[in-house]
N, C-alpha and C positions, 0 to 999 in steps of 0.2 A: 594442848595440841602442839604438836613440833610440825613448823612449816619452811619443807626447802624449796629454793627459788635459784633454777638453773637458768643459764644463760639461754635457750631454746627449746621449742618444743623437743623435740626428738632426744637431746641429753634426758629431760625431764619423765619421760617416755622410762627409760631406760630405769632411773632412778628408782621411778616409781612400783616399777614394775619387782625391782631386787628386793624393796622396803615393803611390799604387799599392800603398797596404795593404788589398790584395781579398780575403786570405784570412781567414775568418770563424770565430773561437775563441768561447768562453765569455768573455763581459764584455770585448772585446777584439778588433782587427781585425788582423791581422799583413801585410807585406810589404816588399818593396824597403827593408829595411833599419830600419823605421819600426815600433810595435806603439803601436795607437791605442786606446785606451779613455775612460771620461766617468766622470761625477758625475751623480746625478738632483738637481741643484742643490746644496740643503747634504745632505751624508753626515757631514757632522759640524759638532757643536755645543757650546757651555759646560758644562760639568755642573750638574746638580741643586746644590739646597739639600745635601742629605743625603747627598750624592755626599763633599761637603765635610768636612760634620760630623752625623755620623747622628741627633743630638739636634734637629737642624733638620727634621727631617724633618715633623714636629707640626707644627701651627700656635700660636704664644703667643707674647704681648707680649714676655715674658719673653725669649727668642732674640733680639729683634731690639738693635742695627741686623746684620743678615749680612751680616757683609764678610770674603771668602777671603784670607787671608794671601799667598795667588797663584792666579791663575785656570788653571782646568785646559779642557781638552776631552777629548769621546769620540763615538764611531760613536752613530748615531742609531738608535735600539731600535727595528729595522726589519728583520724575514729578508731584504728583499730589497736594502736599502743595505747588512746588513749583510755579505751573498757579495759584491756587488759591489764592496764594501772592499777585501775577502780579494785581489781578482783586482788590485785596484790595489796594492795592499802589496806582495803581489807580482812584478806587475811592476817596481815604483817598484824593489824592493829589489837586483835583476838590470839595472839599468839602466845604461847607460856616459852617458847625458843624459835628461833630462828639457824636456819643451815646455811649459810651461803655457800651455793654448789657451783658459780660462774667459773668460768676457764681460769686455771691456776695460773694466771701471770697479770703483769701491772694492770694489762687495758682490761683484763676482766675484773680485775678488782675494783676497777673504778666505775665500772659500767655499773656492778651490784652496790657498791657502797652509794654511788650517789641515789639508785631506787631506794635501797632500804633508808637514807638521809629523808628524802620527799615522801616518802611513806609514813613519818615520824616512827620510827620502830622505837619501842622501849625497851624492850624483854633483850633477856642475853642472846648475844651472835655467836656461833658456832662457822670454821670455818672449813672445809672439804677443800683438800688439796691434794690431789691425783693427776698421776701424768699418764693415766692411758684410759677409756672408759670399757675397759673388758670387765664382766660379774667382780673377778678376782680383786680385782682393782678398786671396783667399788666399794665393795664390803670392806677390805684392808682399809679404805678412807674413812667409811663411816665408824669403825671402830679405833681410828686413830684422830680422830676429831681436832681441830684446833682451834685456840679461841682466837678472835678477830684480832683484839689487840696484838696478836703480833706479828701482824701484814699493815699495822697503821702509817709503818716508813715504805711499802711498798703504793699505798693510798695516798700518801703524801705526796709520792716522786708524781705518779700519777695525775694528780692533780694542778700537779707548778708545768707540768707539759701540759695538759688543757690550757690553763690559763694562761702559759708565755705564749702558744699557738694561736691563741685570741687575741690576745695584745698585740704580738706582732701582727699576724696576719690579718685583722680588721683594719689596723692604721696603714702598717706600707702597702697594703691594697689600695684604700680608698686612697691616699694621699699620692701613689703614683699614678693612680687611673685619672684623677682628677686633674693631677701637674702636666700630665704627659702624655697621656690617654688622646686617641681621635676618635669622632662619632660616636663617643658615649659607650666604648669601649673599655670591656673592664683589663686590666693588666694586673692579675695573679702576682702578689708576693705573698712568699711562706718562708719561716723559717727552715724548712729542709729539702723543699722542695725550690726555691731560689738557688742553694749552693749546689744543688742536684743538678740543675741549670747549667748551675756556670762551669763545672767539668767539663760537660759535654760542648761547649761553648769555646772555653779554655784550648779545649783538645783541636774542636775544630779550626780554631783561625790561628794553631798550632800549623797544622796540614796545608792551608791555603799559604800562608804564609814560609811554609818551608822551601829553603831554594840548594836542591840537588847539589851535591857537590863530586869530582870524581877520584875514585880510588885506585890504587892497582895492588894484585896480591900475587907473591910467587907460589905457586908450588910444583910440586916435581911427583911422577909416579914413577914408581919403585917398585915391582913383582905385585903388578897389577893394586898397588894400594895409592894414595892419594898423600902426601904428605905437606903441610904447610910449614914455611918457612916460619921461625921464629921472631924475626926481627918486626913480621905484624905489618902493620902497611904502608904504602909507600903511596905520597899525597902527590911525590912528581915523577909522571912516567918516564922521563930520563933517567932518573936513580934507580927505576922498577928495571929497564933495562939493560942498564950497567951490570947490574945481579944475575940477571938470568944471563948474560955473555959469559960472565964468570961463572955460573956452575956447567955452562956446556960442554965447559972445557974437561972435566973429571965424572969419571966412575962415585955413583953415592952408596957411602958404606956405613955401617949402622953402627954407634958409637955407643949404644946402651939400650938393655930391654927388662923393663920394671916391672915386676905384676906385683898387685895388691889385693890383696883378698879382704873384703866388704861385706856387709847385710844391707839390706831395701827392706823398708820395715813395710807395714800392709797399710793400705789408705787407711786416713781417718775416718771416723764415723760421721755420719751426716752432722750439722746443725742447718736450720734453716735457709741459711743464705748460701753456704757450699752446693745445697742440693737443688739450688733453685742455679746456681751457677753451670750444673752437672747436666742439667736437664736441658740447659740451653746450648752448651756445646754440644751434647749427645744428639738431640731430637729437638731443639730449635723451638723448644717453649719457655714462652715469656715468664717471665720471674712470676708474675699474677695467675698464670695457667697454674705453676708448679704449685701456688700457693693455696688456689684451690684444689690441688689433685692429692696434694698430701693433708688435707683438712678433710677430705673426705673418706683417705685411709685409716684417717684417726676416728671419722665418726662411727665408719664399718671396725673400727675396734681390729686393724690388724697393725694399725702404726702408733706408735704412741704421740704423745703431744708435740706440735709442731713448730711451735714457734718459739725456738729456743735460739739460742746464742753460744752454745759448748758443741764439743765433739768430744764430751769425755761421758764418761758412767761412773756414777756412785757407787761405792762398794758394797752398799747392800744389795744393788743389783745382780750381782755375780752370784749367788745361788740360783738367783733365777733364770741363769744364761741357758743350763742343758733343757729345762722345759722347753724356753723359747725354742730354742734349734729344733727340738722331739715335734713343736707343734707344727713347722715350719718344715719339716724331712720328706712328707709325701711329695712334693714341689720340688723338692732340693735335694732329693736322696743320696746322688751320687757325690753330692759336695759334703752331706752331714754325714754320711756315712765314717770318713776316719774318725770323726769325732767322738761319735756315739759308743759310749763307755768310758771313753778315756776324761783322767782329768785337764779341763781344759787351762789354758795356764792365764795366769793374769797378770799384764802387764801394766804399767804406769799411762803407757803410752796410751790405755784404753781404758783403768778406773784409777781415777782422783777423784776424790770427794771434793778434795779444796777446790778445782776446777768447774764445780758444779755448782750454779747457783739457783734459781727457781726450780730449774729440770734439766732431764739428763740430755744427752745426744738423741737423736732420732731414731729407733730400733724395732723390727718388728714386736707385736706383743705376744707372740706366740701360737694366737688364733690363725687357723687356715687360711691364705686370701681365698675365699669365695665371692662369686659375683661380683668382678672386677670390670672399670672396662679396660678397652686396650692401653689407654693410656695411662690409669690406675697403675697396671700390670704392669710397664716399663718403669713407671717410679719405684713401684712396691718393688721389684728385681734389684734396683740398684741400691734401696736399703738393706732389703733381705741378704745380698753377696757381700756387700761392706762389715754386716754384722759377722760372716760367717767370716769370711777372712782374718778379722780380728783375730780369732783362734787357732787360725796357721802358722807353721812354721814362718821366720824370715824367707827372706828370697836372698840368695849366698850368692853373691860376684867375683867376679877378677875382673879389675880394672890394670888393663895394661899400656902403658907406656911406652914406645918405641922412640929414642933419639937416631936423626943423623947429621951426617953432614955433608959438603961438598966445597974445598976447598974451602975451607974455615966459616961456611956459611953454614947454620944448625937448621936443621929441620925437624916437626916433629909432629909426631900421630897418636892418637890415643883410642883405644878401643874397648868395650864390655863385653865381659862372656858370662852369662849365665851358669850357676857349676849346680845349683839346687834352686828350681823354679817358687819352692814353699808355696804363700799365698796367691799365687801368679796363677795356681790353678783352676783356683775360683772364678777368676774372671775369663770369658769368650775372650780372644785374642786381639777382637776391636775394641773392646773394655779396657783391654789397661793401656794407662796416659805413658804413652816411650817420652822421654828426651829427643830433642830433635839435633842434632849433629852427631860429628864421625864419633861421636865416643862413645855410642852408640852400636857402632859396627864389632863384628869380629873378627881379630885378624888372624892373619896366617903365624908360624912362626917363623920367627925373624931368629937371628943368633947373632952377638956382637963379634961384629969386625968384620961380618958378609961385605961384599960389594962389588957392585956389578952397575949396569948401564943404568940409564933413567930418563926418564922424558919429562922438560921442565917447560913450563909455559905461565907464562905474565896474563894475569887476568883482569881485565877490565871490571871496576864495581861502582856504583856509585849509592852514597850514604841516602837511608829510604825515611820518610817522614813516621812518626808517629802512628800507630792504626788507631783510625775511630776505635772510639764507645762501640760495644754491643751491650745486650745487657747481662751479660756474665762477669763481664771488665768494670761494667759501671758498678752492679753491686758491688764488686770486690773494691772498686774505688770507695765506694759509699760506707766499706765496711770500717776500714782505714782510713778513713778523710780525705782521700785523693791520692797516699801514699802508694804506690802500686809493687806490690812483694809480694815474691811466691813461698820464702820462708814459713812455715808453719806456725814457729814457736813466736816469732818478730810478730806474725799475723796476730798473732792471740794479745800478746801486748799492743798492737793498737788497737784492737776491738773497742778499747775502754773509751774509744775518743772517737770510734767511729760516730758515723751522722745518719739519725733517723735511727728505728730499731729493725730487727730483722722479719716483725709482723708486717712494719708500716712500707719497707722500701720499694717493694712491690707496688703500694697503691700510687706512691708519689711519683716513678716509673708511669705510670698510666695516668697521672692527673697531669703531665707534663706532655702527652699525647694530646691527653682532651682538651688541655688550654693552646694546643696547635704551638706549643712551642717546639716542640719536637715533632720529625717524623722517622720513620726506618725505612734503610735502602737497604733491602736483602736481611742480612742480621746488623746492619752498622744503626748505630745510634745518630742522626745527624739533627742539629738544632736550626728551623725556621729563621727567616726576616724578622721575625717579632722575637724570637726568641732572644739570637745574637744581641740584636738593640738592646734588650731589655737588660743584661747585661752590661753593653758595654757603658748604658747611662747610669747604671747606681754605682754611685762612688762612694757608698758609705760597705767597707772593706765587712764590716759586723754581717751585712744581710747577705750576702756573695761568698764568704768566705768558707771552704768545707773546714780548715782547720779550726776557724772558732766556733765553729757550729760543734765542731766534736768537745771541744773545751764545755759547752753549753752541756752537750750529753753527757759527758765525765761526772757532771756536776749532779747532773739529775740521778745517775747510778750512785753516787755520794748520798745524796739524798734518800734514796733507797736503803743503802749500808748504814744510815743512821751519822755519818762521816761530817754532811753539810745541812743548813738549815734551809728549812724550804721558804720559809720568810723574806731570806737575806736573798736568794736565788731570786725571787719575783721582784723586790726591789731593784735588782742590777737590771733587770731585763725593762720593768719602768721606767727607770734612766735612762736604757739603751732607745726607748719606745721614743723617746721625749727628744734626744739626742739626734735623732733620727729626721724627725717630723723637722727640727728645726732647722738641721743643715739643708735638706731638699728644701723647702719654704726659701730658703736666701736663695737659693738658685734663680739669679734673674734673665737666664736665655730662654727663650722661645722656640725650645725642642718639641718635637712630637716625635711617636713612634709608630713605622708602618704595622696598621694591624691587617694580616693575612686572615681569610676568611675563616673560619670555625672557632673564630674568640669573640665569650659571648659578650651578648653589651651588655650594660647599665639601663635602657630604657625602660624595659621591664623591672628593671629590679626600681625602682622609683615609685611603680601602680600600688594603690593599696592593695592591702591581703586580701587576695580573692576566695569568693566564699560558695566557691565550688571550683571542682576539679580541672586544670585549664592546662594547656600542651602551652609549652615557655622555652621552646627550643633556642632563643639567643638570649632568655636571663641566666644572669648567674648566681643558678642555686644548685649547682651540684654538689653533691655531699663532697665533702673536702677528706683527704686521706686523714685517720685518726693524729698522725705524725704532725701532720700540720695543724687542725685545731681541729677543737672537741666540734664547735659550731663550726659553718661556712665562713669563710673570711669574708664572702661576699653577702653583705648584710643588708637590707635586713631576711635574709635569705631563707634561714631555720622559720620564719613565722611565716614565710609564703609560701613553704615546701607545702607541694597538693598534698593528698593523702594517699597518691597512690607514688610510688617512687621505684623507677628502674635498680633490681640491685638491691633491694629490702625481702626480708624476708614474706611468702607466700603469707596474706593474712587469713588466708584458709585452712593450707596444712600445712606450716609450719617449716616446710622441708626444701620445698623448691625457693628460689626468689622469683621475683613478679621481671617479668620480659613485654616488651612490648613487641605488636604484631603490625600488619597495616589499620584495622578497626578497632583493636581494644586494647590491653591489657591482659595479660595471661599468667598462667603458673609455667617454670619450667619442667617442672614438676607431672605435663599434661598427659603426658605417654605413659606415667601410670596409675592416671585416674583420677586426678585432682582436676576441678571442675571449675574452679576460681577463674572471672571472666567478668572487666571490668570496663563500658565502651567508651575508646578515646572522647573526651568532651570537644 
């Protein structure tokens, strides 16, 4: 019997269904030769502290640095991951092959390798690697099959991020909550979610700290146009003066007029973090909303897989561009209409293999969007225009230049004119992103040597502080390690060193909400009392720092390319662990730091493991973004997680996650007929 094991019900659902395994078991689909069952994502995790060494179990200085002589795993302290275990063990363990069908990227690989590790599988693995779950798609995977070994550097990297996210973040948690901590209050360190911090920290007492300074700038209008002096600014208004007395005195006449003819190539194609960028300036949803709304277009099979890091396409793709468009046409008629027949052309700028690593950019799959909601339908629009644009003409310019002068003083204007819109036409007229200044304008025509009268005025400016973090700035900080470029091509070369991955930044964005270290005004990102402190007390530059955090990530993409060892990586990061613990320890001032209300404490986290269902709204056991660690940093957390957990998947159907109400526990999933309904304890 060949048994595959997806990442959730509803992939499994689908699977099952292509593979003619209709007949319906406990935790499990059988047929045609096939026995299909899932994971409610991770079923299994690191161990606890104390799991380790039971004297860890405490919290004291004394214990630390905790580092396991070898890391172990176990089933996740959950009745209903933990039957649904049962069911996978044993099929794993009757199996003549094994499918691994989990999400094609690291965190999925590591979610199934560690079940089928705890499972003991013997039998050969087979692995399923697709990036869209349309019928087509599946069957192309399952007949192109691959074997495990060779995602084992992709399981590696995988794993040295579990286990650095454990090391760091079990120690410089406990040991700053314990040093610095008041009332039993936990104080949150992560490796990517500390330097995620300190941006937003950085930036702000950037802002408080900034002290206005004042400018002046000449310019002069000229046949109703605006023109700026060349010489740029003037820091004392006496010299700003001086200048503007001296052009009163003359007619300004135009010394030269340059046009340059140009292309504007068509946006890029989504990748995850651009589109969670897009959606936040467009419509003002948080990187987390985007991140669920384009996981849901992948699961209705109209977007492909989403948590990618490219904006390019693979060249195998490009046969399959004119379906896509044909399946996507009733929706977009009037845009795929030029297209349809013609060969579409293919540029660099849109398929590189080499630029492709797990998966491609984010593109419709072809299938209709049907049954969207509204705010599905606003994502799915702006992947859907992004692909079709691709296939557009450029957009042709004239960049024009106008000099003049006035009594040997140069002035100068620069203007766009559109001569052929191409791609331009794809997007609604509030869709495409303008350049914000005059260069931007179009002008009149000018002719050298005109001149005539002009009206010149000294303008008062003064230099403006930095703008807060939103979260489209922050990701894009996040993406580059804090480097802030609008460059495309610079962008992609730092990606290799950004911080956090583009599934995880999203969470860590919201674990920096829920530890009250952040809150938002309007769309700005601004950091709390607790947060600022927390901050400005770690001096150790390793746990704060976005650039060595991305050196850290580079590494672990090494480790993925087979480049670095994953051995050596977890030893540096032990060092760093050990390094750490010892320089805070010699700290001998008598700091604390203000904890603002919604950070939870430590008292509960101390109670034994309760052994029923219990509401712990100020322990700290919320699941910790996967970026950060596999387990909670706040230990011994994972062993006292209830069984029911805001945010896990429905253990009924599969489909909603479980929400709480004022009496119980529920499905979100409720409005259309899931029954699951568990009452608060």
């Amino acid at each position: 019997m060949i048994v595959c094991i997806a990442e959730k019900p509803s992939v499994a659902r689908d699977i099952a269904d292509i593979l003619g395994a209709r007949e319906r078991k406990d935790g499990y689909m059988e047929g045609n030769g096939y026995q299909v069952t899932w994971t409610f994502g991770h079923l299994c995790t690191l161990k606890e502290p104390h799991e380790y060494t039971p004297s860890w179990k405490a919290w004291s200085l004394g214990s630390l640095p905790m580092i396991p002589p070898r890391f172990g795993i176990k089933v996740i302290s959950n009745p209903t991951y933990e039957k649904q275990f049962r069911t996978v063990e044993w099929l794993m363990q009757r199996a003549d092959q094994v499918i691994n069908c989990g999400d094609a990227g690291q965190e999925g690989e590591l979610i199934q390798r560690w079940v089928l590790h705890k499972a003991g599988v013997t039998c050969p693995v087979k692995r399923l690697w697709i990036s869209s779950l349309t019928e087509e798609a599946i069957k192309e995977g399952f007949a192109n099959l691959k074997d495990q070994s060779e995602f084992q550097s992709l399981y590696e990297a995988g794993m040295s991020r579990a286990i650095g996210d454990w090391l760091l973040g079990m120690n410089a948690t406990r040991l700053y909550t314990i040093k610095y901590g008041q009332n039993r209050q936990v104080l949150s360190v992560g490796r990517v979610q500390t330097p995620t911090l300190a941006l937003i920290v950085n930036r702000q007492l950037e802002i408080e700290n900034f002290t206005p300074e004042a400018y002046w700038e000449l310019k002069t209008i000229y046949r109703d146009t605006s023109f700026s002096a060349t010489k740029g600014k003037f820091t004392s208004k006496e010299e700003g003066i001086a200048f503007l007395e001296t052009v009163k005195q003359s007619d300004f006449t135009v010394t030269d007029v340059s046009a340059k003819k140009g292309v504007e190539y068509a946006p890029r194609l989504f990748d995850l973090t651009s589109l969670q960028v897009e959606c936040n300036k467009k419509f003002g949803y948080s990187a987390d909303e985007t991140l669920k709304l384009i996981q849901s277009l992948y699961e209705k099979k109209v977007a492909t897989y989403p948590r990618v890091d490219t904006t390019f396409l693979s060249d195998d793709i490009y046969p399959k561009c004119p379906g896509i468009l044909k399946g996507i046409s009733r929706d977009y008629e009037a845009l795929t209409a030029p297209l349809d027949g013609a060969k579409l052309p293919k540029s660099k700028k849109v398929f590189d293999t080499a630029k492709v690593t797990d998966h491609h950019a984010i593109i419709p799959t072809g299938q209709p969007p049907q049954n969207l909601t509204d705010m599905e339908r606003r994502v799915f629009d702006l992947i859907a225009r992004r692909f079709i644009a691709a296939f557009y003409p450029d957009c042709k310019v004239s960049t024009t230049t106008i000099l003049g002068e006035v009594d040997n003083i140069e002035f100068k204007v620069t203007g766009k004119q559109i001569l052929e819109p191409g791609w331009r036409v794809v997007f609604a007229r509030e869709q495409v992103e303008e350049k914000e200044g005059d260069e931007e304008r179009v002008l009149p025509l000018f002719v050298k040597g005109e001149s005539g009268p002009h009206v010149p005025d000294l303008n008062e400016k003064w230099t403006q502080p930095p703008k807060p973090y939103t979260e489209a700035t922050l990701l894009r900080a996040m993406e580059t390690a804090g480097k802030l470029v609008d460059n495309d091509e610079l962008r992609d070369a730092l990606k290799e060193n950004g911080i956090g991955r583009p599934s995880t930044r999203a969470a860590i964005i919201e674990t920096l909400f829920k530890r009250n270290y952040i809150r938002k005004e309007k769309k700005n990102l601004m950091a709390t009392a607790t947060g600022v402190e927390l901050i400005q007390l770690i001096h150790e530059e390793l746990l704060k720092s976005a650039e060595l955090t991305g050196i850290w990530e580079k590494k672990l993409r090494e480790i993925e390319k087979k480049t670095y060892d994953a051995q050596r990586f977890l030893e540096e990061l032990k060092q760093m662990v050990s390094e750490i613990v010892l320089s805070v320890l010699s700290d001998n001032t008598n700091r604390r730091i203000t904890i603002q209300e919604g950070v939870p404490a430590v008292a509960e986290e101390k109670k034994a493991e309760p052994k029923k269902r219990t509401r712990k709204p100020a322990a700290p056991k919320e699941k910790k973004p996967k970026e950060d660690a596999v387990a909670p940093v706040s230990a011994p957390a994972a062993a006292e997680t209830s069984d029911i957990q805001v945010g896990r998947p429905c253990p009924l159907c599969g489909e909603g996650v479980v929400i709480q109400g004022k009496t119980a526990y529920g499905c979100s999933c409720w409005k259309s007929g899931c029954t699951f309904r568990k009452p608060l304890a």
